[in-house]
C-alpha positions as CSV (number, residue, x, y, z in Angstrom):
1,X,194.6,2.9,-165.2
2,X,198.1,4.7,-164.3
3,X,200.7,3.4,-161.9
4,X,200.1,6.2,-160.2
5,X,196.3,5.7,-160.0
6,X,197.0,2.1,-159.0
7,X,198.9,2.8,-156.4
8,X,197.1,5.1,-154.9
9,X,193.8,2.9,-154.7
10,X,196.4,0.0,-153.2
11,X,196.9,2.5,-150.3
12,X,193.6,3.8,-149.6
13,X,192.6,-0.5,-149.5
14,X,195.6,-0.3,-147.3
15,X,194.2,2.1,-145.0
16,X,190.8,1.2,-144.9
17,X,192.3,-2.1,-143.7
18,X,194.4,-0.8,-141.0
19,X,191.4,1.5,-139.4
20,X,189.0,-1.3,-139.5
21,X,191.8,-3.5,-137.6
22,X,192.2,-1.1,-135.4
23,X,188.3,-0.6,-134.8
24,X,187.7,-4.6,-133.8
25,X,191.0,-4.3,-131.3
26,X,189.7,-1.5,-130.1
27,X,186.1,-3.3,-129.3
28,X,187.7,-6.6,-128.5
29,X,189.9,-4.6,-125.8
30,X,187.0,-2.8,-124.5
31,X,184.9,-6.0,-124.4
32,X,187.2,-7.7,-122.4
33,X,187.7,-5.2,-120.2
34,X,184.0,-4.5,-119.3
35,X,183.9,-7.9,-118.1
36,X,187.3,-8.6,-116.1
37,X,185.0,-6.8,-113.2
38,X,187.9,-5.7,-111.7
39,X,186.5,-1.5,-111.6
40,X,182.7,-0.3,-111.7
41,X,181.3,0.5,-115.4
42,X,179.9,3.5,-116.2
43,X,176.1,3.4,-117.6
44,X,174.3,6.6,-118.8
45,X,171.2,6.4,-119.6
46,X,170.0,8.9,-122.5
47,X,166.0,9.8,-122.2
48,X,164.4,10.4,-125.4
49,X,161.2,11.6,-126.2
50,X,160.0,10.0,-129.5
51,X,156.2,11.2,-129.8
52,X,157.2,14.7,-128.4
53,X,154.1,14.6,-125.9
54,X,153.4,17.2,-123.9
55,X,152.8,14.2,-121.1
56,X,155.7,12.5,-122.0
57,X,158.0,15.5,-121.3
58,X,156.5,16.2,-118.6
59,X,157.6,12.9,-116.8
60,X,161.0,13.6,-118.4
61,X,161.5,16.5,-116.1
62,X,160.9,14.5,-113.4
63,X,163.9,12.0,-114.0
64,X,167.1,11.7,-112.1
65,X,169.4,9.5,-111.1
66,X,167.5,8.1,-108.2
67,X,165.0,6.7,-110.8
68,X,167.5,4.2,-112.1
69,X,169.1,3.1,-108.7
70,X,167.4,-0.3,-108.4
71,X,169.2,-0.9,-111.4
72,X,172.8,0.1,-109.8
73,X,171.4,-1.9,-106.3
74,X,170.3,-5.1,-108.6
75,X,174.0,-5.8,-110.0
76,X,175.3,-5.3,-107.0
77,X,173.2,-7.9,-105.2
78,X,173.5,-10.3,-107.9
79,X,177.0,-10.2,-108.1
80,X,177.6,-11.0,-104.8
81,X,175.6,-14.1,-105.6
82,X,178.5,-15.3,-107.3
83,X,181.6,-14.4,-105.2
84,X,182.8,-11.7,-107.3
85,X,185.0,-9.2,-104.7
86,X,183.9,-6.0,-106.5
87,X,181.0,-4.5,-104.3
88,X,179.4,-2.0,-107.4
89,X,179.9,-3.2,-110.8
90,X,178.0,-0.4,-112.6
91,X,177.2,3.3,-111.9
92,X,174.1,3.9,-113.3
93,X,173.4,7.5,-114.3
94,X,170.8,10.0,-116.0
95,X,172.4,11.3,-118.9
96,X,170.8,14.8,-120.9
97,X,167.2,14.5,-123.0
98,X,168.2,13.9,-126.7
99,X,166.1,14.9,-129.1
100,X,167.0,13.0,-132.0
101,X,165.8,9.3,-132.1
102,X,168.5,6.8,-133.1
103,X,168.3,4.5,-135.8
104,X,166.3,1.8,-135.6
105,X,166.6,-2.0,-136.3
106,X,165.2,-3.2,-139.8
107,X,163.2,-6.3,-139.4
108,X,164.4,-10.0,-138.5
109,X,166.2,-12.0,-141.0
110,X,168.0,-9.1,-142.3
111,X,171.2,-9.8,-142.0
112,X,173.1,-7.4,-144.0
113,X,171.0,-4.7,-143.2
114,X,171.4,-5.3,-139.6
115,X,174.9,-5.2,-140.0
116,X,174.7,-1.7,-141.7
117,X,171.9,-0.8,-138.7
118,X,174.6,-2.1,-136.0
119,X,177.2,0.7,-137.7
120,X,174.8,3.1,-138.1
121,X,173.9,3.1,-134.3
122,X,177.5,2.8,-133.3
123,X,178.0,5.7,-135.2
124,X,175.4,7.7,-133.9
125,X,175.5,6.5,-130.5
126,X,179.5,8.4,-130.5
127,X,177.6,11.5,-132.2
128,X,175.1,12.4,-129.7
129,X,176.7,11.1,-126.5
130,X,176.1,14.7,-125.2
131,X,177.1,13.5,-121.3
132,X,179.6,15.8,-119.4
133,X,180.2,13.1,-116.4
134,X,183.1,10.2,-116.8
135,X,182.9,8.7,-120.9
136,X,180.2,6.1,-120.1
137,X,181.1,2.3,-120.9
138,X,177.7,1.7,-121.9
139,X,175.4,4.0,-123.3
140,X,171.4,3.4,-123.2
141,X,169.1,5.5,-125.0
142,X,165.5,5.1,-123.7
143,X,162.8,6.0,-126.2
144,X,160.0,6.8,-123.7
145,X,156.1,6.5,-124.8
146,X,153.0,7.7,-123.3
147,X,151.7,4.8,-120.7
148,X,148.1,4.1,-122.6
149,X,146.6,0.9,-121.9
150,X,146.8,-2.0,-124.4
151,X,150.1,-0.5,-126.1
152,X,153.0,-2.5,-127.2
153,X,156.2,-1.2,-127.9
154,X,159.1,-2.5,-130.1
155,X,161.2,-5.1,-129.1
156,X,164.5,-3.5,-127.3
157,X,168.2,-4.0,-128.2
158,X,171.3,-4.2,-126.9
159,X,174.7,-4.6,-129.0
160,X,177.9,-6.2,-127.0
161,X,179.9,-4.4,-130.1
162,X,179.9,-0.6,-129.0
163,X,178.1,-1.5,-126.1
164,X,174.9,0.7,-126.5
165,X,171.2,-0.2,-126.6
166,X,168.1,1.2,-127.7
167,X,165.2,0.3,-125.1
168,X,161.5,1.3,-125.7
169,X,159.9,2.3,-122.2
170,X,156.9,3.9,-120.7
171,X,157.0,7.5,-119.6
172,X,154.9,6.4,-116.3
173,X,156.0,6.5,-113.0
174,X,154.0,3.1,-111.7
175,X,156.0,1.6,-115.0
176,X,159.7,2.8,-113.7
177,X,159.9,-1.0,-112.2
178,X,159.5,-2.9,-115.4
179,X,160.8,0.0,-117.1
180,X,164.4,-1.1,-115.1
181,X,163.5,-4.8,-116.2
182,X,164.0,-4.1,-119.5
183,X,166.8,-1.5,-119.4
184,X,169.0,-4.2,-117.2
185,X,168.3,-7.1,-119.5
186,X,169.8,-4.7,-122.7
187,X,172.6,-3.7,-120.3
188,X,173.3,-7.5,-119.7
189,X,173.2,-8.0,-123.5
190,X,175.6,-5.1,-124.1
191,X,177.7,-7.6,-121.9
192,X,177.5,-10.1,-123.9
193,X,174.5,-12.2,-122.6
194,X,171.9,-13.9,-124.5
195,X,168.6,-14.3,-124.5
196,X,167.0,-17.0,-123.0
197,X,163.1,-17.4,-124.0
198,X,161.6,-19.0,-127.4
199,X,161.0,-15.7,-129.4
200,X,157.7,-17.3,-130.7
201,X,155.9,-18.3,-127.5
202,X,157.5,-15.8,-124.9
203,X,158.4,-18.8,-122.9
204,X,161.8,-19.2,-121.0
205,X,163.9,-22.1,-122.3
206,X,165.2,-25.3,-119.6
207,X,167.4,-24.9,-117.9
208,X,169.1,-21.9,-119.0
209,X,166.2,-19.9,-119.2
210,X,165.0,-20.6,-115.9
211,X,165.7,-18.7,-112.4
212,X,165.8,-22.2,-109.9
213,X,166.2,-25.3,-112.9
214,X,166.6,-27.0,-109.8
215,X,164.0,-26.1,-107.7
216,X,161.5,-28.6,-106.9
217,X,158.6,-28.7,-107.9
218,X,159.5,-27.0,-111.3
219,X,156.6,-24.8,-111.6
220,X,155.7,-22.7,-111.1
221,X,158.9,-20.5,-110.3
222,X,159.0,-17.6,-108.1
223,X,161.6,-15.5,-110.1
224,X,162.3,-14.9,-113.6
225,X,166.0,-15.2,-115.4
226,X,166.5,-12.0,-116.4
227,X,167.9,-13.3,-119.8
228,X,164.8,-15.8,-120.0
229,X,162.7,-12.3,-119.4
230,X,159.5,-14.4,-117.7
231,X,158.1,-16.1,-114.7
232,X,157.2,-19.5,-115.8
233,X,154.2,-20.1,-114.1
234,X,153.0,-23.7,-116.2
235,X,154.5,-24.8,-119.4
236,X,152.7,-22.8,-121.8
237,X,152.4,-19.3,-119.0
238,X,154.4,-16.6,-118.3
239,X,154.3,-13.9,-116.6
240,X,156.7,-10.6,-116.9
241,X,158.3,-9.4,-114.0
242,X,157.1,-6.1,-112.7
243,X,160.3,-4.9,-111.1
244,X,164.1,-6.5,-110.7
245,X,163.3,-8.1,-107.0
246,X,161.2,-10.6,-108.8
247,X,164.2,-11.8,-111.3
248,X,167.8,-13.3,-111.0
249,X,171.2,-13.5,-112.8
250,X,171.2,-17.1,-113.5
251,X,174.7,-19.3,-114.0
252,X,174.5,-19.2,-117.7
253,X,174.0,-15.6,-117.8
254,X,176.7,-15.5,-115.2
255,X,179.2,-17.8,-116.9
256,X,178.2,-15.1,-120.1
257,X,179.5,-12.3,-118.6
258,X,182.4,-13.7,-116.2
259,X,180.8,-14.0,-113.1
260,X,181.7,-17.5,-112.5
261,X,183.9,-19.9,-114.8
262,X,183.0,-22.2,-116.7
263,X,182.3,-25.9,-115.0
């Protein structure tokens, strides 16, 4: 190898170095700032239509912004919950259909290739954000499915680095409630809260996980945690909540995402 040679691979290190510096300030800034709640954040969500039904599309048309403003109404409620001065925290909004899917998640327990997945999406997220309004904070990008009975879809996700998160949904209007479950708990994530439920029985985790740890008796509750994604009814049942008036920010999700300060 030359000097020359050398030297030059000594400065592209060099650079790589100094972009991917400037990458985690640049998400440690915007982290911090999406959660100093001191101005509204801009959410867009991104329909997709995965299957390319003729059903699903046609639900698609019928989208708008109104569809998401339980969302918008739900932070602003909870917020005030907590004392926090700022009236409307986010502004949710319908962003244009894509009609690319993003990349998706490789299984659990892959850790190096869900680091690679995480800058894949980040990536791609930048690529097709497609949305003429004011450059969203967080971007969502809802893969919508035809509503048949009996069908599961794929766990959702939301990244606090980029914030953007992929959520699986029904294309069915009698589903928009839960649909606005799910995309509020990946917002929250996006924000840096985390989940709050035992991944292999479903069941929220005590305290944190609960919506009243306090309330007495214990069970069954009347709300869900929105982290701790269920309504405990017993200690082995849960219910999911069908639409954001039956869940609650609790104070570990608040504490999470600066709410309140810590005790």
């Amino acid at each position: 190898m030359t000097a020359s040679s050398g030297g030059f691979r000594k400065f592209r290190i060099a650079l790589l170095l100094i972009i991917l510096a400037a990458v985690a300030l640049d998400s440690w800034l915007t982290v911090l700032r999406s959660t100093d709640w001191t101005e509204p954040l801009w959410v867009v969500v991104y329909p997709i239509n995965l299957d390319q039904g003729a059903g699903v599309s046609s639900y698609l048309r019928t989208l708008d912004d109104a569809g998401f403003a339980s969302i918008q109404h739900y932070f602003s409620q909870q917020i005030r919950r907590y004392g926090v001065p700022l009236k409307h925290p986010l502004q949710v909004r319908l962003g244009p259909e894509l009609t690319q899917s993003p990349p998706l998640p490789p299984r659990p327990g892959e850790l190096l290739a869900t680091m690679l997945w995480s800058l894949k999406l980040r990536y791609w997220a930048a690529v097709n954000d497609a949305y003429e309004g004011p450059r969203p904070d967080i971007r969502v990008f809802a893969l919508y499915y035809p509503a048949e009975a009996g069908r599961r879809l794929a766990h959702s996700t939301g990244l606090q680095k980029g914030m953007v998160s992929v959520v699986h949904v029904f294309a069915a209007a009698e589903m928009e409630g839960s649909n606005n479950v799910v995309i509020a708990h990946e917002v929250l994530h996006t924000l840096g809260a985390t989940d709050k439920y035992d991944l292999a029985s479903g069941q929220p985790i005590f305290p944190q996980g609960y919506a009243e740890p306090e309330r007495a008796p214990l069970l069954p509750q009347r709300y869900a945690e929105i982290m701790g994604a269920y309504i405990p009814e017993s200690e082995t049942q849960a219910n999911m909540p069908t639409h954001l008036s039956q869940t609650l920010v609790g104070a570990h999700t608040a504490l999470e995402i600066g709410w309140r300060a810590a005790p």
